[in-house]
ZAMARRO-974109 format. One record per residue: residue number from 1; x, y negated, z negated of N, C-alpha, C in turn. Coordinates in pm, whole numbers, plus 32768, in hexadecimal, padded with zeros to 4 digits. Each point is the difference from the previous one (the first is absolute). Example, Ala and Ser with C-alpha at 12.3 -4.5 7.8 and 13.67 -1.06 7.14 Angstrom:
BEGIN
NODE seq   nu   nv   nw  cau  cav  caw   cu   cv   cw
NODE   1 8527 8239 7CF4 7FA7 7F89 8000 805A 7F88 8000
NODE   2 7FDD 7F97 8048 8052 7F89 7FFA 7FB3 7F93 7FB7
This chain:
BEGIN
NODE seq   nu   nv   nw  cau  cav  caw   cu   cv   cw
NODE   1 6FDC B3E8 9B92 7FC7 8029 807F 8018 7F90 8065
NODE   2 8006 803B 807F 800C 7F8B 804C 7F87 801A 8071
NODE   3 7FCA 7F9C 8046 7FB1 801D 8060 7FFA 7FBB 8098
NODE   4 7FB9 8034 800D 8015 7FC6 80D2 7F47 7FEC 8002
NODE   5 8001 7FA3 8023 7F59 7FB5 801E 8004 803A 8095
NODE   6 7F8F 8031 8012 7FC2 802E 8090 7FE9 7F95 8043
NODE   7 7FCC 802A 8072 800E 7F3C 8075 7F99 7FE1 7FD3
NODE   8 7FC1 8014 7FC8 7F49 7F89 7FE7 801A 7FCB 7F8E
NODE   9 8095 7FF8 7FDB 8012 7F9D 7F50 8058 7FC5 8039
NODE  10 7FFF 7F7C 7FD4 8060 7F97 8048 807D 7FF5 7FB2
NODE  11 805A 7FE0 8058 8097 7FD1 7FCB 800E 7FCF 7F98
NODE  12 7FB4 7F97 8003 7FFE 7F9B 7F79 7FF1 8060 7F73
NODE  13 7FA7 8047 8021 7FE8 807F 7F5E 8083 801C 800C
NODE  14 8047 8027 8030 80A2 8069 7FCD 804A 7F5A 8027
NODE  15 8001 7F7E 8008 8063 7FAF 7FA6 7FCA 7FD8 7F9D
NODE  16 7F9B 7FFE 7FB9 7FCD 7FCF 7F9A 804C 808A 7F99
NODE  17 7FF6 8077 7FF4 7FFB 805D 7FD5 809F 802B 7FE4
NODE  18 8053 7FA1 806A 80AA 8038 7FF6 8020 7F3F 7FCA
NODE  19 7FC6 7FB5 8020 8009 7F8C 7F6D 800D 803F 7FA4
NODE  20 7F8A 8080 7FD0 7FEE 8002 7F2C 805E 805F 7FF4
NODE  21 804C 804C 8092 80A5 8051 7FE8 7FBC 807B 8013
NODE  22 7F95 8004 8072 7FFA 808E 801B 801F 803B 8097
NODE  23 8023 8066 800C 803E 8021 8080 7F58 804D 805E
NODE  24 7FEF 7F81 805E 7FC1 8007 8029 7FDF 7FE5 80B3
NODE  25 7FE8 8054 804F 8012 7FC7 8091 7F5E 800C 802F
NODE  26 7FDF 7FCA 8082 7FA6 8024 804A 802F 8003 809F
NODE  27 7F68 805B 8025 8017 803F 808B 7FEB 7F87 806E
NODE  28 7FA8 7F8E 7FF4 7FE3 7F9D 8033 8063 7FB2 7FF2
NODE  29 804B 7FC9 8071 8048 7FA3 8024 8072 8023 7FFE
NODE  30 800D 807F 800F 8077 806D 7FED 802C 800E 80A8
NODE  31 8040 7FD7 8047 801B 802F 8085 7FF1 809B 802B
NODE  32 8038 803E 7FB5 8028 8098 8017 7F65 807B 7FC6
NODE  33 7FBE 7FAD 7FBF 7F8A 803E 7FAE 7F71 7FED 8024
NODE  34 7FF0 7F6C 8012 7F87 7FE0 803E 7F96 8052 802D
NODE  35 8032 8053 8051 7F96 802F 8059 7FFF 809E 7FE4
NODE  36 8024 8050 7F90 8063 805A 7FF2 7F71 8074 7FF7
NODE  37 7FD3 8063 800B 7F89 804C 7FCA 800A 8022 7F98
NODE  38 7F93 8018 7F8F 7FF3 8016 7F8C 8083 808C 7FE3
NODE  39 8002 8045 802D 8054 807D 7FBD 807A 7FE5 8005
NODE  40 8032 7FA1 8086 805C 7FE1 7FD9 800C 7F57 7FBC
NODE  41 7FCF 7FEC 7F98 7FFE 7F8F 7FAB 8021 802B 7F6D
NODE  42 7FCB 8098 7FF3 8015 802F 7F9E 8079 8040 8014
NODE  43 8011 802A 806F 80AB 8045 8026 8073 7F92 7FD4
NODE  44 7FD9 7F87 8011 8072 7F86 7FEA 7FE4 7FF0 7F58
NODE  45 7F59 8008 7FFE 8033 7FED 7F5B 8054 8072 7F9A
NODE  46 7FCF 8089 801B 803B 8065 7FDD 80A4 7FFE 7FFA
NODE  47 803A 7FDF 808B 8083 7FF8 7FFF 804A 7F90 7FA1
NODE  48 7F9F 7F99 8003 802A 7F7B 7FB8 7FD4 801E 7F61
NODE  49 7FD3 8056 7FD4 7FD6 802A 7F7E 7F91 7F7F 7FC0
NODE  50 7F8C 7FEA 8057 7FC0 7FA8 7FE0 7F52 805B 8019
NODE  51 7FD1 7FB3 7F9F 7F6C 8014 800C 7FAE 7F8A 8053
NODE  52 7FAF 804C 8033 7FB1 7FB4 808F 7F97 7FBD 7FBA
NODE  53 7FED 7F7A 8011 7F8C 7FA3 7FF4 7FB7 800C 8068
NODE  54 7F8B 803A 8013 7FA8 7FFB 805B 7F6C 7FD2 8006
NODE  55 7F84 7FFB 8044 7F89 7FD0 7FD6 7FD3 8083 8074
NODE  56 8050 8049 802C 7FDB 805B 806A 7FE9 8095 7FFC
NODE  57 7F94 7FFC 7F92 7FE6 807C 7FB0 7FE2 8059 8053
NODE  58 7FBD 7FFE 8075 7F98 8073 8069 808E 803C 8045
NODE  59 8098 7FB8 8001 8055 804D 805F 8080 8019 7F9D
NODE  60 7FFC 7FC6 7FB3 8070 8003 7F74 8004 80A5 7FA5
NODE  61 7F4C 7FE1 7FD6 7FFD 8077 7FA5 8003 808C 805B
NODE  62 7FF6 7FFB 805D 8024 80D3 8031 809F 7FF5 7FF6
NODE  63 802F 7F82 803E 808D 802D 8006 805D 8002 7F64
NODE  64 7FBC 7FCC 7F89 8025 8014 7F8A 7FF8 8073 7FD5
NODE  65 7F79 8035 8058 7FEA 80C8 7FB8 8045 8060 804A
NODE  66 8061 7FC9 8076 8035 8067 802D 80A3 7FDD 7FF3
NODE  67 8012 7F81 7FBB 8078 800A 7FEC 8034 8034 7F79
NODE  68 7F91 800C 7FA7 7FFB 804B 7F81 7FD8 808B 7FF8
NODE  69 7FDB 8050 806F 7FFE 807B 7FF4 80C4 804C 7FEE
NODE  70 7FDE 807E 7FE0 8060 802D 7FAF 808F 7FED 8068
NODE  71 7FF8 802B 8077 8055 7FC6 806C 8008 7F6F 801C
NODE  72 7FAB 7FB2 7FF8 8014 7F92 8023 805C 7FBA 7FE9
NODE  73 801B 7F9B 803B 804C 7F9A 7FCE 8006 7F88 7F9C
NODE  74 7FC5 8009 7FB2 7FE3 7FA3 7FBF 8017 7F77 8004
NODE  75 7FC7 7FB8 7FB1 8005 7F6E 8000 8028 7FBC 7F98
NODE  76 8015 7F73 8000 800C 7FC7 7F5E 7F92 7FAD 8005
NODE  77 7F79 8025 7FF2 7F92 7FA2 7FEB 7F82 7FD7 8067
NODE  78 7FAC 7FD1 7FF4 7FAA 7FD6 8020 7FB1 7F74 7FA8
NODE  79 7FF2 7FB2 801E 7FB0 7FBA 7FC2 7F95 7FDD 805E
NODE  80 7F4B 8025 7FFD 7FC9 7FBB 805E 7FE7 7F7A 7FCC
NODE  81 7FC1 7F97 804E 7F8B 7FBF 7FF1 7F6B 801A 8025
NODE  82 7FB1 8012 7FC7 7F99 8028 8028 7FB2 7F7C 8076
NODE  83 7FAB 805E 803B 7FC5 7F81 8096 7FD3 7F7C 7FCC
NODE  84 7F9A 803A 7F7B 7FCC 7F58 7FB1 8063 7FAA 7FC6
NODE  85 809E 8016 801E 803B 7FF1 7F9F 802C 7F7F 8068
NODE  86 7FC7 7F68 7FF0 8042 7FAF 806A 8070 7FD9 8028
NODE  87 8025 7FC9 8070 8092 8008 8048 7FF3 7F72 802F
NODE  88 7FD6 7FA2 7FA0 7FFA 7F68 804A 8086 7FE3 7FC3
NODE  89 8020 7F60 8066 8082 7F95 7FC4 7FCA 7FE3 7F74
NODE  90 7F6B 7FEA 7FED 8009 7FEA 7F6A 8012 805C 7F8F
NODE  91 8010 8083 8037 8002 805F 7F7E 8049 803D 8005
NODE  92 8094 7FB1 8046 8088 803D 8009 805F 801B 7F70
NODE  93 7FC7 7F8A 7FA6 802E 7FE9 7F9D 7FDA 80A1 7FA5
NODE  94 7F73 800E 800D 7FE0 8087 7FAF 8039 8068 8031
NODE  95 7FEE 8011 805C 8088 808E 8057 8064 7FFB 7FB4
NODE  96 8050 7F9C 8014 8071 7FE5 7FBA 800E 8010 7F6F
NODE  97 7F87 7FF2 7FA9 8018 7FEE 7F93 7FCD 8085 7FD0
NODE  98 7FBF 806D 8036 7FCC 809C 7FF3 807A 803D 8031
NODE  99 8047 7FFF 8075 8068 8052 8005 8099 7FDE 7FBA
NODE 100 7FE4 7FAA 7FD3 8078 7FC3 7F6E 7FE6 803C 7FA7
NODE 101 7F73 801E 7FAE 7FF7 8047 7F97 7FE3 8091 801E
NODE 102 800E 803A 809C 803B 809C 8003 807B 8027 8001
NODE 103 8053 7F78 8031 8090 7FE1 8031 8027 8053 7F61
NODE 104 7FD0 7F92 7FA5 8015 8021 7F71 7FEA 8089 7FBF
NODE 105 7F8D 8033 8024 7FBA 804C 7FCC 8072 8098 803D
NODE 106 801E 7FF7 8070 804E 8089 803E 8098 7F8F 8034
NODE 107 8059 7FF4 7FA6 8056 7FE0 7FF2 808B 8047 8070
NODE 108 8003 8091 7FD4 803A 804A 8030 8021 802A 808D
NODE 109 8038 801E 8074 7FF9 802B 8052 7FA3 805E 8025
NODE 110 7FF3 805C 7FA8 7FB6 80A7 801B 7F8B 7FEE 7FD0
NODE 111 7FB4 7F89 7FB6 7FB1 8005 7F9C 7F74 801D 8014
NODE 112 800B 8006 80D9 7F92 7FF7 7FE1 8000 804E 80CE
NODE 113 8066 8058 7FDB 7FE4 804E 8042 7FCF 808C 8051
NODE 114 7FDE 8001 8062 7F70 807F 8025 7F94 7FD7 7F94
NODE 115 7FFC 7F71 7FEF 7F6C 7FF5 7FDE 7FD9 7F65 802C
NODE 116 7F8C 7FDB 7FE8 7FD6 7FA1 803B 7F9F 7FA9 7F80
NODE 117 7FFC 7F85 800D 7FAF 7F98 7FB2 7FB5 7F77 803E
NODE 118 7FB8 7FD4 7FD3 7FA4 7FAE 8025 7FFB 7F84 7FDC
NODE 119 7FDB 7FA1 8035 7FFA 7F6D 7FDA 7F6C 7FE8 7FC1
């Protein structure tokens, strides 16, 4: 699987993450992405065959249920973070080290798509 970090996860998570050899980008510090609206974040990940790292459950999850209805367009993924789930410089290391062992866990491109998982 590959994934695209939403703008509220920092850069640093997707080079730590393409160090251990995983194909990994984010929307922050991205010239062309930055500022991009949620649907189309998932439009770039969709096209890019990546699952979305997000912590932005209240605007993430409708657009996951309508891109999985039977017309929809589907996606390759979701992973949230939940709100309690902290976003400090010090607990960059654990981000990093939870989405390594999903990295692992959904290996595949497809593995973990039109569905969604949690940190």
């Amino acid at each position: 699987m590959k994934l695209l970090l939403d703008q509220m996860h920092s850069p640093a998570i997707a080079r730590d993450l393409r160090a251990r050899g995983h194909d990994v980008e984010a929307v922050a510090g991205h010239p062309h992405r930055q500022a991009l609206p949620d649907p189309e974040v998932l439009a770039v990940a969709r096209t890019s065959h990546r699952a979305v790292v997000t912590s932005n459950v209240r605007d993430l999850r409708p657009l996951h249920n309508e891109a999985i209805i039977p017309s929809g367009p589907g996606h390759f993924g979701i992973i949230f973070l939940p709100g309690s789930y902290r976003r400090t410089k010090a607990d960059t290391g654990r981000i990093i080290a939870a989405l390594d062992a999903k990295l692992a866990r959904y290996p595949g491109e497809a593995d973990l798509a039109d569905g969604e998982d949690w940190l």
